[in-house]
Structure formats: C-alpha cells, structure tokens
N, C-alpha and C positions, 0 to 999 in steps of 0.2 A: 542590739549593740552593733552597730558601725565598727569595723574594719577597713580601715585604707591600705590597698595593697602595695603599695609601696613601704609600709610601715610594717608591712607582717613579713613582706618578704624582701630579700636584700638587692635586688634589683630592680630599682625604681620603675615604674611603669614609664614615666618621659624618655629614662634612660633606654630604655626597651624601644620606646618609637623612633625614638632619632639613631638606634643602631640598624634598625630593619629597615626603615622605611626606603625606599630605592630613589626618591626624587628626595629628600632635602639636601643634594648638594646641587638642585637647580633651581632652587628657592631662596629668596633672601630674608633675613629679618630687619630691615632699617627702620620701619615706622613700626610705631608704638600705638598697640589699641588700646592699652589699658586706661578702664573709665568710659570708653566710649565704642561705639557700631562702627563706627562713620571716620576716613580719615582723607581728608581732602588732600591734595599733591598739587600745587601751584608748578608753574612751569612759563621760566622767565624768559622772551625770547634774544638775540643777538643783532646787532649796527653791522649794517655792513658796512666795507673799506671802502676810504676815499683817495684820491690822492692829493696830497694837501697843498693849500695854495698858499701863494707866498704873499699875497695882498688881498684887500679885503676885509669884514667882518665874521665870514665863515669858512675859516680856512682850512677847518677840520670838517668840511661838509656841512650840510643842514641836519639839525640835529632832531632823528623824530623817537617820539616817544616809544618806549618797549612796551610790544604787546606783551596780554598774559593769559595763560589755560588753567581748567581746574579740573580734575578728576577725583570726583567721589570714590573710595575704595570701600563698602560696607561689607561687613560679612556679613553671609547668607546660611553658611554652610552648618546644622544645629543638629546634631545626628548624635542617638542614643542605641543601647539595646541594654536586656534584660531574660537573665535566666534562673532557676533554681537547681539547686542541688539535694534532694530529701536526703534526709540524714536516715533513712530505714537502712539502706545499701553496704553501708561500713563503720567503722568505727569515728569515733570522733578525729582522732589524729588521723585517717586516713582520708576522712571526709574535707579535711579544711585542705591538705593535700592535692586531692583530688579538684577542688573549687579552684583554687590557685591552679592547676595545671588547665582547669577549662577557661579559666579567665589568658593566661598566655596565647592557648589556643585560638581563643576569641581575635586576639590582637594582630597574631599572626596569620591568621587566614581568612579573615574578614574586616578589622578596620583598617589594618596598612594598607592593605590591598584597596580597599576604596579610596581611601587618601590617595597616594600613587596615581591609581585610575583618573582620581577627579582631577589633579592637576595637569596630570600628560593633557586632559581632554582641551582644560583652559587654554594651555602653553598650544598645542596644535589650534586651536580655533579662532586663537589671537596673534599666531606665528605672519610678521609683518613679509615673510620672505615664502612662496612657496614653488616648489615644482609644477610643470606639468602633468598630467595623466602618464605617467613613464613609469612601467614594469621593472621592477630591480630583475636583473637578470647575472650571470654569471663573469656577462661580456661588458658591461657598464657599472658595475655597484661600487668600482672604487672611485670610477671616472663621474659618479652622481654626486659622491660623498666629498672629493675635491670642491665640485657645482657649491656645495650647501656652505663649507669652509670657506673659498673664495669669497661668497657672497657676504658673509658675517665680517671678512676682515675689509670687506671694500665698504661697508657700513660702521666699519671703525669699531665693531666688537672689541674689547680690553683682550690682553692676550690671553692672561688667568680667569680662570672661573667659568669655561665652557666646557660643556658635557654634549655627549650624543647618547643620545637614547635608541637602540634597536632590536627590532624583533628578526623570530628566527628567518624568517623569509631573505631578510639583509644578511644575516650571519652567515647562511651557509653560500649566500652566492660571492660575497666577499674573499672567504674562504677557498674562492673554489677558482677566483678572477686571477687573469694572467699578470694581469699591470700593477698587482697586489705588495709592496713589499712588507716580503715575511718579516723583517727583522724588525718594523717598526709595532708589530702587534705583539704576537704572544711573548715574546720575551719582557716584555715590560710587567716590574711588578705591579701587583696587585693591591690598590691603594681605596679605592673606592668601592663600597657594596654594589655589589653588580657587576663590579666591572671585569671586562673581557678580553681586553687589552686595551692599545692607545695606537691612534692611526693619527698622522699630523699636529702630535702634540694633542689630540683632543681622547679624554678616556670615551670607551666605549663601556655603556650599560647594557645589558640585556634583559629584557622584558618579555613575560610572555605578551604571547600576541592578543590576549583579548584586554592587554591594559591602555592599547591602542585606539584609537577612535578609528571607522571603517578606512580601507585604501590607504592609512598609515604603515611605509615602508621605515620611516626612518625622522630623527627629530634632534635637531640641532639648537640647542638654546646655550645662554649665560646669566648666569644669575642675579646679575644686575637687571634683567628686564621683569624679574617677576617676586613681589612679595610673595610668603608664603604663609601668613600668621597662623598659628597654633593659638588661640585666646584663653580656653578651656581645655583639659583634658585630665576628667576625674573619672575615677574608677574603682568600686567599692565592695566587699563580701561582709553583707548584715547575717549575723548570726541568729537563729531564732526571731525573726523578725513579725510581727504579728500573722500570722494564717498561715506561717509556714514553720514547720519543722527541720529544720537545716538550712541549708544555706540562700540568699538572695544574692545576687551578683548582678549589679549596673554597671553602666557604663556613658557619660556624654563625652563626646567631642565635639566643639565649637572652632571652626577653621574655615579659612577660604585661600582662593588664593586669587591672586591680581596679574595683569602685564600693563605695563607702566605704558602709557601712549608713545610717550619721546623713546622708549628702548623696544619696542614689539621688530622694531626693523633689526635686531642681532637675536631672531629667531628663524630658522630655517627647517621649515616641512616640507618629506619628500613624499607625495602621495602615486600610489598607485593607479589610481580610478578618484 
C-alpha cells in the first residue's frame, strides 16, 4: 500500500519545497506546462519613431512588418531517488516515524539543494550582463555590487522582484568594506529565506559557496527573466511493498528552469576568474 506523504503527514511536501528552497523567489511561474514538454515563447518586435509628415501618402513613416522570435522552453530536468527502511529496527509507530523523518531529510539535504544548485548554474550561464575576471576584495565589493545594480537598472530591470544571490567570499569582504553603509543592511528585516540583509533596495541571499558555478562571486538576477517550472513533484512511503519488509520510500521531481532571450540582459554575474 501507497502512502502519500503529504497525506500522512501535515506538512505538505510542495509546502516544504517552496519554504526551503533558497531560489523560488528568483524564479517565475507564468507559463503553463501542463499536458505538454515543450513551451514555445514568441517575441513580438517594436516600429521605430518617425517624425511625421504633414503631406504625402506616408506620413506616419513606411510601414515595415514586425519581426518575430521563438524560443523552445522543454524540460529536461527528470530526477528521482529511492530508499528503504526495514522494519526489524523499531516498532511500527516508530518505523513510519522514522521513514517520514528520512524522507524530510531526504528533501532537505539533497533535492533543495540540487534544485537551488541547478538553477544558480542556469541563471549564471545565461546571466546577459557579466563582470570581468575581478577578485571581490574588502576594498571594492560594495563598489562591484553598485557595477551589477547600475547595470540591471540601465537595462530597465522592473524595480520589484530582484534578488542577489551571495557567497561567503562576498559576505565577509562587504562586511568588512569602508564605502559599506551599515544602515542599509543588517537592520533591515528579514523577509526572504536566506536572506541577510538588503543593500540598494535589493535582499541579499546567502548561499554556500559550492551552490555556485566556479569563479561565481556574486549573482544579481529578476525574476521576470527566468521560468522556473516545478511539473512533477511526488513523493511516497509504500508500506510492506513486495520484497521488502518495512518501509520503500521514492521520490521524482520533474523541473527545469529557463532564462527568457528578451530578459537574460536584467541578470548580472560577478565572476572572479
């Protein structure tokens, strides 16, 4: 017999992924996969200005036709695991206990964490804006992280819905920089998982350093530039399931995640090397 963990236990498993997970507030959900892999994204282009003429047939300019783009979004991303729990070890109520405390475990220190991973790596790989080879150092990390903002708002990034992502390497030389001001960080509450404070109006996350892709100092995105679909995510404790005595415990998650052509330039990577 099938158990759904979310039905055994009172805290739904989705609910569990969207409280932990460190990047869905730099992911979006506007296109719909449901039914299908594959979600195409057309992209209409813009007339440019004329100045209009007072005689004539074309007084509003010669009129040419709008080009058009299409970007395939498929997911790729089809990732499962599986374990058992023998029931020799404990009692039954202890056993289903125990199952449910290795399935949480599970999610918390193995699938968020690759989630998170996977996306930083996208968002950095497809980041339209990047640094040079430039060391975050104690004497430039505020004057970098200015570089990255500027850059986003001279691209017309939306004011709302940017996030910075950084590791410690950024954190303690930030901390440590003269041109820093203190009032605009720590004091600010604490609204966002991860977050660490807020510098120019953008929260700061902190990430360990291996959720990084190499020479990643720091990562400035908006969430407008990147789907992040979740399609699948079941996860199950079969009781006495055939060949086993206690517990079987699966799990898939089906997800990818995107950066939209027309938005990759209000993403800003600062790389080291």
């Amino acid at each position: 017999m099938a158990t759904n963990y979310a039905e055994k236990y009172s805290g739904a498993v989705d609910e569990r992924f969207q409280q932990a997970a460190l990047t869905n507030v730099a992911v979006n959900q506007d296109y719909d996969w449901e039914g299908v892999q594959t979600v195409n994204v057309y992209s209409v282009g813009t007339a440019p200005m004329h100045d209009y003429e007072m005689s004539g047939l074309q007084r509003y300019g010669n009129p040419d036709e709008l080009g058009t783009s299409t970007q395939a979004m498929t997911l790729e991303q089809d990732r499962s695991f599986t374990f058992t729990v023998d029931r020799r070890n404990y009692t039954n109520q202890m056993m289903v206990t125990a199952s449910g405390r290795a399935l949480r475990r599970q999610l918390d220190e193995v699938v968020i964490p690759e989630v998170d991973r996977y996306r930083l790596s996208v968002l950095a790989a497809e980041a339209g804006n990047t640094s040079g080879a430039i060391p975050i150092t104690q004497n430039n990390a505020y004057e970098s992280f200015l570089e990255g903002v500027a850059t986003l708002k001279d691209n017309k990034a939306p004011t709302g819905g940017t996030f910075a992502y950084i590791g410690s390497n950024f954190y303690k030389n930030i901390r440590r920089d003269g041109s820093f001001i203190q009032a605009s960080d720590m004091a600010q509450q604490m609204l966002v998982t991860g977050q660490v404070g807020l510098v120019e109006n953008v929260p700061l996350i902190f990430v360990p350093v291996s959720y990084f892709p190499p020479g990643v100092e720091f990562l400035i995105t908006n969430r407008i530039a990147a789907p992040g679909p979740v399609k699948l995510s079941e996860y199950k404790i079969h009781d006495n399931p055939q060949g086993v005595n206690g517990w079987l415990v699966e799990g898939r998650l089906y997800y990818d995640t995107f950066v939209l052509d027309n938005k990759a330039n209000v993403i800003y990577v600062h790389r080291a090397a």
